[in-house]
Chimera marker file (.cmm) of the C-alpha trace (Angstrom):
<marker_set name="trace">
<marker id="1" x="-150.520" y="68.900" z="-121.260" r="1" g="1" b="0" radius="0.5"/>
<marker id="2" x="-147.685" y="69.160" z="-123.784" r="1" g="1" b="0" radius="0.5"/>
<marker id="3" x="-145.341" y="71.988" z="-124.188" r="1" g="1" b="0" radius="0.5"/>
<marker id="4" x="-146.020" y="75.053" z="-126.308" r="1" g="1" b="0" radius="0.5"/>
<marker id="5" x="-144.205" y="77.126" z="-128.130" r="1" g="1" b="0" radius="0.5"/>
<marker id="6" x="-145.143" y="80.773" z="-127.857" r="1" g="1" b="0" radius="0.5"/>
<marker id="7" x="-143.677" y="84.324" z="-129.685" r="1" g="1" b="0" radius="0.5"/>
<marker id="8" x="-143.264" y="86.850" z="-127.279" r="1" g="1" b="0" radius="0.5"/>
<marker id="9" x="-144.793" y="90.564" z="-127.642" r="1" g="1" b="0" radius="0.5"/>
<marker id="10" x="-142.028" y="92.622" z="-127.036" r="1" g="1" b="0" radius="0.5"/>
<marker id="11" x="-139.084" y="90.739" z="-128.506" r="1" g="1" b="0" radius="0.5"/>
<marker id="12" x="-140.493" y="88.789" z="-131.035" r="1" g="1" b="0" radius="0.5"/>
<marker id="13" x="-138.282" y="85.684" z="-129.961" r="1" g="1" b="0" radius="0.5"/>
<marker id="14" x="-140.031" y="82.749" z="-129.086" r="1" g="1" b="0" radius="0.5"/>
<marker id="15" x="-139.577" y="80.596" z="-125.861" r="1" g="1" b="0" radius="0.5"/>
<marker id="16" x="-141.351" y="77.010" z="-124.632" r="1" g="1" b="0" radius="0.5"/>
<marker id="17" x="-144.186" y="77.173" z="-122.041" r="1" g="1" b="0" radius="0.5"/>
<marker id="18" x="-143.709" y="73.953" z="-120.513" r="1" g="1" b="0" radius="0.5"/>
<marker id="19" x="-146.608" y="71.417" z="-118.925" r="1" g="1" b="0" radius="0.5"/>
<marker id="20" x="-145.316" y="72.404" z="-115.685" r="1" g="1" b="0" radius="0.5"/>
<marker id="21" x="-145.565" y="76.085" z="-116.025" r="1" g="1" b="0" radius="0.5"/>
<marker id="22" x="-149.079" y="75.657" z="-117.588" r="1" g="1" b="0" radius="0.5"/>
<marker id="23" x="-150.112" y="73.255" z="-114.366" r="1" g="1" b="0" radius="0.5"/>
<marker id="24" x="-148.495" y="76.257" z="-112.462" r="1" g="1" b="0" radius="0.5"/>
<marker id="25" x="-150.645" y="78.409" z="-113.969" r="1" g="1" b="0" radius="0.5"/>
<marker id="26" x="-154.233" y="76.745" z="-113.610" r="1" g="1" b="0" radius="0.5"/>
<marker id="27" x="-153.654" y="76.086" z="-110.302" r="1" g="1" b="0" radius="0.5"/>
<marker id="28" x="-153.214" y="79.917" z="-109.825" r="1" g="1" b="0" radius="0.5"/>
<marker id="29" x="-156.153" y="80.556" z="-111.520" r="1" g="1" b="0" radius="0.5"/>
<marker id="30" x="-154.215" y="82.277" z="-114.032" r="1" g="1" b="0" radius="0.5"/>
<marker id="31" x="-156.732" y="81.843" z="-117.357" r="1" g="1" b="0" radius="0.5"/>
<marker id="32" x="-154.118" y="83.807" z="-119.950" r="1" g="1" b="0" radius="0.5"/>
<marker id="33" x="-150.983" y="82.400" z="-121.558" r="1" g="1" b="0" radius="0.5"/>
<marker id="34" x="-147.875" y="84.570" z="-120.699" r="1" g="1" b="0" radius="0.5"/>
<marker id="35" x="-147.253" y="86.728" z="-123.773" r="1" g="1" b="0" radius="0.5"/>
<marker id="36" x="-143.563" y="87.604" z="-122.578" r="1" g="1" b="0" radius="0.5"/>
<marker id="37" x="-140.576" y="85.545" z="-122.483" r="1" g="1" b="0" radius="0.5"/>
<marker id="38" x="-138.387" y="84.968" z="-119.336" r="1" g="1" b="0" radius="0.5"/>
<marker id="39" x="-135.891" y="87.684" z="-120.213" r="1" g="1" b="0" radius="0.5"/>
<marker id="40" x="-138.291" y="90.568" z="-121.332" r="1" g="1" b="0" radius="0.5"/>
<marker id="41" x="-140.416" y="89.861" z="-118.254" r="1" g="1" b="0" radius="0.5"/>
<marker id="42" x="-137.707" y="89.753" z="-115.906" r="1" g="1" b="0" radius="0.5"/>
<marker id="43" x="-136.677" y="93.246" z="-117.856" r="1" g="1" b="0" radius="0.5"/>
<marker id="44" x="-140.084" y="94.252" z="-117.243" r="1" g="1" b="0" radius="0.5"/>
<marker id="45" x="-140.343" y="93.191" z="-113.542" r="1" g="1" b="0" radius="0.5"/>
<marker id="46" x="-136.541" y="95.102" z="-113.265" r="1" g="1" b="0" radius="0.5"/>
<marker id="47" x="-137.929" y="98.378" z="-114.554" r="1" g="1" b="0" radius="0.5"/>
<marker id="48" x="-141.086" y="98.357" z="-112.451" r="1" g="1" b="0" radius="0.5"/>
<marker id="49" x="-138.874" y="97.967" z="-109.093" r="1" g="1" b="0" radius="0.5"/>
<marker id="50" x="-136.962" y="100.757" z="-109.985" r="1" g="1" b="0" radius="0.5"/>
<marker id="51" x="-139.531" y="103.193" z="-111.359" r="1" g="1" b="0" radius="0.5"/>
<marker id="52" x="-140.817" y="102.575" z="-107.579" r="1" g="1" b="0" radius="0.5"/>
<marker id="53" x="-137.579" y="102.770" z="-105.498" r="1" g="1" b="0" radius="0.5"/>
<marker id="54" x="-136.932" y="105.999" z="-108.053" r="1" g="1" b="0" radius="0.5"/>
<marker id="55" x="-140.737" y="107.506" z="-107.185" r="1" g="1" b="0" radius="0.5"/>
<link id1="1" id2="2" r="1" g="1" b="0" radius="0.2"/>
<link id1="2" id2="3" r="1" g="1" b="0" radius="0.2"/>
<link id1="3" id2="4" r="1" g="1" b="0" radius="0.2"/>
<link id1="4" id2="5" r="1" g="1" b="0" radius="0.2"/>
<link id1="5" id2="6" r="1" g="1" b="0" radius="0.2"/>
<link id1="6" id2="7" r="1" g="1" b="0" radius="0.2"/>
<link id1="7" id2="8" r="1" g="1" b="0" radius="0.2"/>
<link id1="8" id2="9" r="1" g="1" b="0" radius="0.2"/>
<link id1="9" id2="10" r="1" g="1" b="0" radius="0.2"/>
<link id1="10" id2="11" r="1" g="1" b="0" radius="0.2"/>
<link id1="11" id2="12" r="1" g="1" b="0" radius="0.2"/>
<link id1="12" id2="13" r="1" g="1" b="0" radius="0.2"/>
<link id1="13" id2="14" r="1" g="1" b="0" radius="0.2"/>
<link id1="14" id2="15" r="1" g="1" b="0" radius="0.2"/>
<link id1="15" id2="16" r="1" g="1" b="0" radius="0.2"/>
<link id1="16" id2="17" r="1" g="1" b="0" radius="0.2"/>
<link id1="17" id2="18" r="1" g="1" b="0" radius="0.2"/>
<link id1="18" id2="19" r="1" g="1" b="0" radius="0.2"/>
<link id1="19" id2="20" r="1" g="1" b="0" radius="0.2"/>
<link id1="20" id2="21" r="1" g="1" b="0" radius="0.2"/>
<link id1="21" id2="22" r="1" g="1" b="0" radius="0.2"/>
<link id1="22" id2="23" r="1" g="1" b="0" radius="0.2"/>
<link id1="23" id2="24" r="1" g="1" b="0" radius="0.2"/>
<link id1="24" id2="25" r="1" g="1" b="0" radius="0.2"/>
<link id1="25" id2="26" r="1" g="1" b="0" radius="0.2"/>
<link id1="26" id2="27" r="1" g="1" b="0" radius="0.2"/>
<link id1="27" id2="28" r="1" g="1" b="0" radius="0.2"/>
<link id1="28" id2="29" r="1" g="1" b="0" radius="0.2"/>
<link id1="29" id2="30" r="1" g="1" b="0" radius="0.2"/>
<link id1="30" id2="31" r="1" g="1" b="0" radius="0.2"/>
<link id1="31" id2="32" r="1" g="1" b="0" radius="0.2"/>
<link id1="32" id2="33" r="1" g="1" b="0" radius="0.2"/>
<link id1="33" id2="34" r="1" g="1" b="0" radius="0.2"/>
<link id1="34" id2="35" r="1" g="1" b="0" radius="0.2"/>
<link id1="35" id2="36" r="1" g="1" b="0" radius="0.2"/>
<link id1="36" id2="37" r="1" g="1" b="0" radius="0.2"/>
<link id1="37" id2="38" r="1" g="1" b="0" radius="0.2"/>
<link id1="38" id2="39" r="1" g="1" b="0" radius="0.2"/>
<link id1="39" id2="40" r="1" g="1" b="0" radius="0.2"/>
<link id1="40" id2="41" r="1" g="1" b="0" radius="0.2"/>
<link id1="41" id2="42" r="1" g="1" b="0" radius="0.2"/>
<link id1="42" id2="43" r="1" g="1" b="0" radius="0.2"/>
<link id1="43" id2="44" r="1" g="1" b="0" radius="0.2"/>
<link id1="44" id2="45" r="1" g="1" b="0" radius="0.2"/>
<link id1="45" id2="46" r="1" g="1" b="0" radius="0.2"/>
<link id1="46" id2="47" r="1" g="1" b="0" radius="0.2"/>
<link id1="47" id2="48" r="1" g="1" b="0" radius="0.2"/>
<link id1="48" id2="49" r="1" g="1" b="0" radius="0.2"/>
<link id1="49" id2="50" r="1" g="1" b="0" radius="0.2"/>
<link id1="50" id2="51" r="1" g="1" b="0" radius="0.2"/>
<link id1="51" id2="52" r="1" g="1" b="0" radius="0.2"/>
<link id1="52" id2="53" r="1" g="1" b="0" radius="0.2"/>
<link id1="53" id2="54" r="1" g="1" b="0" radius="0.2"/>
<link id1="54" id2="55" r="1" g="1" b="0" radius="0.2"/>
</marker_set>
């Protein structure tokens, strides 16, 4: 596997998905190619958490 370069859907900025993370990924079972990068899905993770503590 090479590495790919993807756009994310919020941001519009793209980021690498790297052989590793794709490995990571199939091994999961995971069949779909993150559409986020790091930042807006750690933002996304972040608001999540606290929408819950906050409910």
């Amino acid at each position: 596997m090479d590495d790919k370069t993807l756009v994310c859907k919020d941001c519009g900025a793209e980021f690498v998905f790297t052989a590793g993370e794709q490995q990571f990924y199939a091994e999961k079972g995971f069949e779909n190619e993150p559409q986020r990068c790091p930042a807006c899905r750690k933002a996304r993770k972040d608001q999540r958490r606290n929408y819950n503590f906050n409910s």
